[in-house]
Each structure stands twice: as C-alpha cells, then as structure tokens.
C-alpha positions in Angstrom: 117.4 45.0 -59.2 116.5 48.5 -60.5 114.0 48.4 -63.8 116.0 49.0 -66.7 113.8 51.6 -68.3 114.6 53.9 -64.8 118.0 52.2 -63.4 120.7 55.2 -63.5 123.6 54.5 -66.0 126.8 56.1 -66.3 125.9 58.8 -68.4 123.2 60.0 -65.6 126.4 60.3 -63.8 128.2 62.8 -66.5 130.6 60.0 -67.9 129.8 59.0 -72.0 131.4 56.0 -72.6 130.8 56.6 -76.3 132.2 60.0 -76.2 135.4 58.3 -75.0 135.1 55.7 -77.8 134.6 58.2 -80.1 138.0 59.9 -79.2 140.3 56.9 -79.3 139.0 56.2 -83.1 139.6 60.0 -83.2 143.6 59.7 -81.8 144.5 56.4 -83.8 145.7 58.0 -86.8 147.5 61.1 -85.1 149.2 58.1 -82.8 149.7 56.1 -86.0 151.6 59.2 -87.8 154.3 59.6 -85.0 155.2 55.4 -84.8 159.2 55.1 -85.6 161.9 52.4 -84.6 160.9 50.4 -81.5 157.0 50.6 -82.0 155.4 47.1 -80.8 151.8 47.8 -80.7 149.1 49.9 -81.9 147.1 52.4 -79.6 144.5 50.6 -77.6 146.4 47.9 -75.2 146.4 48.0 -71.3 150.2 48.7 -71.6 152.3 49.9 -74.6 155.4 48.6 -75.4 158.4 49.9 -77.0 161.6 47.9 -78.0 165.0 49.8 -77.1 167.0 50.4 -79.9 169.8 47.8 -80.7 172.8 49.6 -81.9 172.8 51.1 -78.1 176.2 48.8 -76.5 174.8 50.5 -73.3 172.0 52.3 -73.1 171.0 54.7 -70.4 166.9 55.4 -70.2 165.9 58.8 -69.1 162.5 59.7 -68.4 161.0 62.5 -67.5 157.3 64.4 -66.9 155.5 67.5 -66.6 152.4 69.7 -67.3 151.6 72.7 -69.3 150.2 74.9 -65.6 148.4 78.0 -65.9 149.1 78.4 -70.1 146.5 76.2 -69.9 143.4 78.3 -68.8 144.8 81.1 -71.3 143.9 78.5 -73.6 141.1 77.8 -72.4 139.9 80.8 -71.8 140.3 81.8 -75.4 139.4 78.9 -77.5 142.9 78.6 -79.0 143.2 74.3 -77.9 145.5 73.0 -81.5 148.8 74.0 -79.7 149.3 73.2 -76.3 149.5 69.7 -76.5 153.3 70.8 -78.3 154.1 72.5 -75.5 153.5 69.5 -73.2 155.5 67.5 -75.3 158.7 70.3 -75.6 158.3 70.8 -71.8 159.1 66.9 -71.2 161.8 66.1 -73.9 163.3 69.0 -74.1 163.9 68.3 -70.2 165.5 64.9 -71.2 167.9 66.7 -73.7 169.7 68.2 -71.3 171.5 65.1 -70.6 171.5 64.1 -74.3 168.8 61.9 -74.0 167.1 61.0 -77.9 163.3 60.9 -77.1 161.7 57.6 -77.9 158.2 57.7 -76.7 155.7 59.6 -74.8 152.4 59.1 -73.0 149.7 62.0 -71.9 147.2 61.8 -69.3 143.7 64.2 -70.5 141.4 64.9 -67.8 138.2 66.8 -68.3 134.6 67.3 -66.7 132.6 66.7 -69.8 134.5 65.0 -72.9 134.1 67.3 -75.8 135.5 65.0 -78.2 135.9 67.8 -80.7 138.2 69.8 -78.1 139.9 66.7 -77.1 140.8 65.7 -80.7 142.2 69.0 -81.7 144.0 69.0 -78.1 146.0 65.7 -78.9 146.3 66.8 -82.5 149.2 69.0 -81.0 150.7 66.0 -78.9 151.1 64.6 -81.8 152.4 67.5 -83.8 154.6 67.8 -80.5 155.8 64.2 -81.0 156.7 64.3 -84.4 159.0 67.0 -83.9 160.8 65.2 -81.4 161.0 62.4 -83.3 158.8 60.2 -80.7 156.0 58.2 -80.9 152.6 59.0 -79.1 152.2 55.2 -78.2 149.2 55.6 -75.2 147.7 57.8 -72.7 144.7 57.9 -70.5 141.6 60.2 -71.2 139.2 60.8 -67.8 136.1 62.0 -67.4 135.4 63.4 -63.7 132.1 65.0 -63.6 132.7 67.4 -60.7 136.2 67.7 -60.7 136.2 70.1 -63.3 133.8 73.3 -64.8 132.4 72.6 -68.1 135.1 73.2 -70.5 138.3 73.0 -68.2 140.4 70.4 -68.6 144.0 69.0 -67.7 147.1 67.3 -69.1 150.3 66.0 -68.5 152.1 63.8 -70.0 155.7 61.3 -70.1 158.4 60.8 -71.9 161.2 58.1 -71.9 164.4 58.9 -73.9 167.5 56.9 -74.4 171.2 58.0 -74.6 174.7 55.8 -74.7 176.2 55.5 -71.1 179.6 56.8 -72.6 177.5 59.6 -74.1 175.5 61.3 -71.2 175.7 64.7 -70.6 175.8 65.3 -66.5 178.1 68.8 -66.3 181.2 67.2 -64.7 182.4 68.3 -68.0 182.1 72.2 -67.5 185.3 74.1 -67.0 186.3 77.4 -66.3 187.2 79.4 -70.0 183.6 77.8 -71.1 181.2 79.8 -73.2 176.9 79.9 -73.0 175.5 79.4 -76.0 172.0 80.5 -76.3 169.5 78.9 -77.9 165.8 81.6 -78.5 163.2 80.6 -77.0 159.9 81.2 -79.1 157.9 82.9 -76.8 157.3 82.8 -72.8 156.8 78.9 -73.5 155.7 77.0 -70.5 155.9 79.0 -67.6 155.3 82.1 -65.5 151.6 81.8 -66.9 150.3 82.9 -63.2 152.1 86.7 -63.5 151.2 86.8 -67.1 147.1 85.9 -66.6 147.6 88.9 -63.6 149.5 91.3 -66.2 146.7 90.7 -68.4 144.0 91.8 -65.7 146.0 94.6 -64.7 146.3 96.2 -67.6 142.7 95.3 -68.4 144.0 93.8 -72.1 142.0 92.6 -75.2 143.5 89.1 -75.9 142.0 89.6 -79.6 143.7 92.9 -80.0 146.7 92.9 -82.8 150.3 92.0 -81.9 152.4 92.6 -84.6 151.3 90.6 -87.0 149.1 88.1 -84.9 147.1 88.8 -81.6 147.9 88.9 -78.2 146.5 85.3 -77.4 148.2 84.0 -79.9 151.3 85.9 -79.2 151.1 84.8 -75.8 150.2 80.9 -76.7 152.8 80.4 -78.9 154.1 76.9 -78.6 157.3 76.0 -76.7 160.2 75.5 -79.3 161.3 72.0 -79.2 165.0 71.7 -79.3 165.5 67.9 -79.7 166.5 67.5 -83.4 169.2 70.3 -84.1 170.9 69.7 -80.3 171.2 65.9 -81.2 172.4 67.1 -84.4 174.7 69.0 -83.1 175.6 66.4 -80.9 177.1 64.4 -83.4 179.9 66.8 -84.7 180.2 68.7 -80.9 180.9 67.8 -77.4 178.6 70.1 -75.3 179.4 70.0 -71.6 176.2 70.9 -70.7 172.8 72.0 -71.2 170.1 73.5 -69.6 166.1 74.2 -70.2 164.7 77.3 -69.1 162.0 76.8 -67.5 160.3 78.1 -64.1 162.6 80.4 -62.5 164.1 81.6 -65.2 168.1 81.6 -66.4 169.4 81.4 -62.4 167.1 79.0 -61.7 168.0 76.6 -64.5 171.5 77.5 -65.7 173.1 76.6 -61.8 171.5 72.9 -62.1 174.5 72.5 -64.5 177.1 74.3 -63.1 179.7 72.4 -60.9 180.2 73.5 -57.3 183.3 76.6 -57.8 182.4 78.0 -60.8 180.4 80.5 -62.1 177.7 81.3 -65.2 178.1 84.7 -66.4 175.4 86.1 -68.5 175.8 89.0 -70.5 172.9 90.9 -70.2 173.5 92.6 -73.3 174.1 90.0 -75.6 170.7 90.2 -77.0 167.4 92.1 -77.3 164.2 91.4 -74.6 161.4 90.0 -77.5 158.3 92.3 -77.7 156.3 89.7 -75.5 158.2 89.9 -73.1 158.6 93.6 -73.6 155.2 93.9 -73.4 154.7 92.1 -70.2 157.3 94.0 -68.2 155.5 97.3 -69.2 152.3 96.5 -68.4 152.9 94.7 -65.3 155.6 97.2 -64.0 158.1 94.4 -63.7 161.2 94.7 -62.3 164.2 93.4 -64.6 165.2 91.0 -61.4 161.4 89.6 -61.5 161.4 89.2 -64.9 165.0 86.8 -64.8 164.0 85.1 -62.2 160.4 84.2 -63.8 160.5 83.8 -67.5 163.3 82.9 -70.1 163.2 86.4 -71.4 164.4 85.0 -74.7 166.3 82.3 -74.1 165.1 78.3 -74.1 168.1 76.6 -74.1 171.7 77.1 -72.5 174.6 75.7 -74.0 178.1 75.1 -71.8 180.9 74.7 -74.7 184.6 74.8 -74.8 185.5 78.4 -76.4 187.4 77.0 -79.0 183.9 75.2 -80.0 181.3 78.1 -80.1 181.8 79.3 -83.8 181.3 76.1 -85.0 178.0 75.2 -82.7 176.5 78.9 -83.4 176.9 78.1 -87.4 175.5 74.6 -87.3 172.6 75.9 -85.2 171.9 78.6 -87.2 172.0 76.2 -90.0 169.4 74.7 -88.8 167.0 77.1 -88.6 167.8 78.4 -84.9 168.7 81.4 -83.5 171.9 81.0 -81.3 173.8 83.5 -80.1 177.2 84.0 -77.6 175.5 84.7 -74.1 178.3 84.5 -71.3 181.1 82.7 -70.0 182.1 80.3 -67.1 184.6 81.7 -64.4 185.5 80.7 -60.8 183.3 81.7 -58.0 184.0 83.8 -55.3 183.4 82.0 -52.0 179.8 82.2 -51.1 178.3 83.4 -54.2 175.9 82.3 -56.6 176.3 80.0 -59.8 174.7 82.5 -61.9 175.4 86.1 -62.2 173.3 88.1 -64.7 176.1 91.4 -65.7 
C-alpha cells in the first residue's frame, strides 16, 4: 500500500470532493425556495420523490428534456452565468405546455472540468429562479467533475422536467380545424436556439459584446432569458379551449408550428402582423441573412403559437395581455393544397 504522505488522492486527479460539498450546502436553500405540493424529501437522497397530485381522476405524466446548446459558450465567454439556468428550465417546460402539461418538478445535470463553486452557485441560482416561475420544484440533479473533459471554465447542463395534465384535458392538435386563428405569444429574445449563426454573426461583424444596445449591451441583449410561458397559458387554460400549441424552438415557426398541425390543413402566418425585434434586426444585418434563413432558424419574435377557434381570439389576446404578455393575431388555419407544406409564411 502506497505511503499516505505520497499516495495520490482524488484531488491530484482534478476532482475536490469538498468543492462539491461545498455546492450542495450552497443549492439547499435555492432547492428549498421552489418546494410546492407533492414535495417528499429534501435535496440530498439517491433518488427524489414527488407525490402526484390527488385531485387528478386521471392523470397523464409528461416529461420532457433538453439543454441550453451553444448560448451557453456566449455565456461563458462573457461572464454573464445568473441566467441561463432559466433558460434551461423554459426550454423543458415550456416544451411540456404544449400539451397542457402543469410542471411539477425538474432535475439538472451540471458538468464541469474544475468546480468553481462560485460559478456553479450563481449557475443554479437561475434554475431555481427558472423553477419558481414555472411553478416547479428543483427537487435533485447531479453535479460532475471531469478533469479533461472540459477547458477550465466550460461547463454543461441539461436538465428534466415531469409535468402532469388530466387525460380528458390533454392538448394533442386533433382539435385544430380549418377557420382557426394563431395567436402569438413574443418571445423575449432569440431564447434558446440558433446560438451557432449568432456566435458566427458576431465574428463576422467583428462585434464588441460590451458595446451598448439600447439600453443594455449586446451580451446581455443577446443572453436574455427564454420567457417562460407556463403560468399565463394554464391560466388561460382555465377560461379557454386552445386546440393547440406550439414552442418555437430550433427551426424556427415551420419547423415547430407543423408538429401541431393535422395532416390537410394548413398554418398561415402573416408576415406582417408584427415588427422583427431589434435583436433580431440586428443579427439579420450583420450576418447578411436572408429572411427565409432567419424563419427557419430563430423565432424572430415569436415563442409561443396558439391554435384557437376565431370566435375565441379576443378573449385569449385580452387575458394574455392581462397578464403581462404580448399576444397578438398572427395567421389562420386553411386547407392545404395537395403536396404542400403545413406552414406557409405570406
């Protein structure tokens, strides 16, 4: 057996044990501010449990998972770590909303070279912001250090969520009709996606992330946390039928808006039912972007499609607007020509 006083231990290696310690004692209390119904345990267990809630008569889990991508080394890159744990939680339940799903808890996974608990902590700060304003509890997760897997100072996350919505009650888009309107929902920025064009836009045009944007700057501008739809859509959900919805997310409004669109019909957008935002203004122009590429990559303003019965759309852009969104009329559902698309931007 090696001699104690020159044995290697696992911090020789580039894993602190303490450092890890350190951050769970750290997370507690941001886990601990997010607990609602259905918490069983505190942070710390092998496994975390949740209880469904009773007053479900038949109750339909839906889970789903994701990462934040290449936002990610933008925030890196510029030191700006208190947000993007929000958009990892927005990009998971706001994927479960669609079908009307109610979030109930959520789990990351944090992997780094070297554990900067500092970093870390402000990191899952925004989980937990994230959580709150889904109304889900942060309830576990997994924190690994890999020494060699990653430069000093990169790191990775991703993260799950379970939801739960009534049987009788699930959204799936076999509701969608023809005479249907789209109902956008504004997005608060390029949220999750498309961060691989807008790191090259950025070398391209050779830009100053610290320079001023309005009244921020650009890395800020361009780090702005995904909106998180969960509370005003289930909201809404309780006075409205919605026949369907849909996240924009990678690929942009054809890419996300057909998912929900039964086979012989048709989403139309209207093009010019509302204004391109300035970052995304600002990343067409100084990438030379086509208006196709742009569609097809970014939300370009819009996180969240709503499919509603015309007769409905008055009532769900006022009780969105009352709280605190920005909704809009975007397009209609018609039939489809044989052969074409599900989307058509006009």
């Amino acid at each position: 057996m090696a001699d104690s006083n020159s044995g290697l231990t696992y911090r020789d290696a580039g894993v602190d044990i303490d450092a890890g310690e350190s951050l769970v004692d750290a997370i507690k209390p941001i886990a601990r501010a997010t607990r609602r119904a259905g918490c069983m345990d505190d942070l710390g267990g092998f496994g975390a449990m949740f209880q469904v809630p009773q007053d479900y008569k038949e109750p339909i889990l839906v889970s789903g998972t994701d990462g934040v991508g290449t936002k990610l080394r933008l925030a890196i890159d510029s030191g700006i770590h208190n947000t993007i744990g929000i958009d990892l939680v927005a990009m998971c339940v706001n994927d479960i909303l669609v079908q009307g799903a109610e979030p109930l808890f959520f789990l990351d996974y944090f992997a780094t070279g070297r554990l900067d608990v500092s970093t870390a902590t402000r990191i899952v700060g925004g989980i937990g912001e994230g959580c709150k304003q889904a109304g889900a509890a942060l309830i576990g997760g997994e924190t690994a250090e890999m020494p060699g897997m990653y430069a000093d100072g990169d790191y990775d996350l991703a993260g799950f969520c379970v939801g739960v919505v009534e049987k009788s009650a699930l959204i799936d888009g076999s509701a969608v009709r023809e005479g249907d309107v789209l109902v956008a929902l504004a997005s608060s920025g390029p949220h999750s996606n498309g961060y691989s064009l807008i790191r090259k836009v950025i070398e391209v045009a050779n830009a100053d992330l610290e320079q001023k944007f309005g009244e921020t700057t650009l890395a800020h501008a361009l780090l702005e946390p995904t909106r998180i739809y969960v509370k005003p859509v289930l909201n809404l959900l309780q006075s409205v039928e919605l026949h369907a919805l849909a996240h924009i997310t990678g690929g942009g409004l054809s890419g996300n808006i057909c998912r929900v669109i039964p086979d012989g019909l048709c989403a139309v957008v209207e093009r010019a039912s509302w204004d391109l935002p300035d970052v995304f203004a600002w990343l067409q122009d100084n990438g030379n972007i086509a208006d196709d590429e742009m569609l097809n990559t970014f939300n370009c303003g819009m996180g969240m499609v709503l499919v509603v019965a015309a007769e409905d759309a008055p009532a769900v852009i006022k009780n969105l607007e009352s709280q605190g969104e920005q909704a809009w009329l975007a397009g209609r559902i018609e039939q489809a020509a044989p052969g074409s698309e599900r989307v058509r931007i006009a």
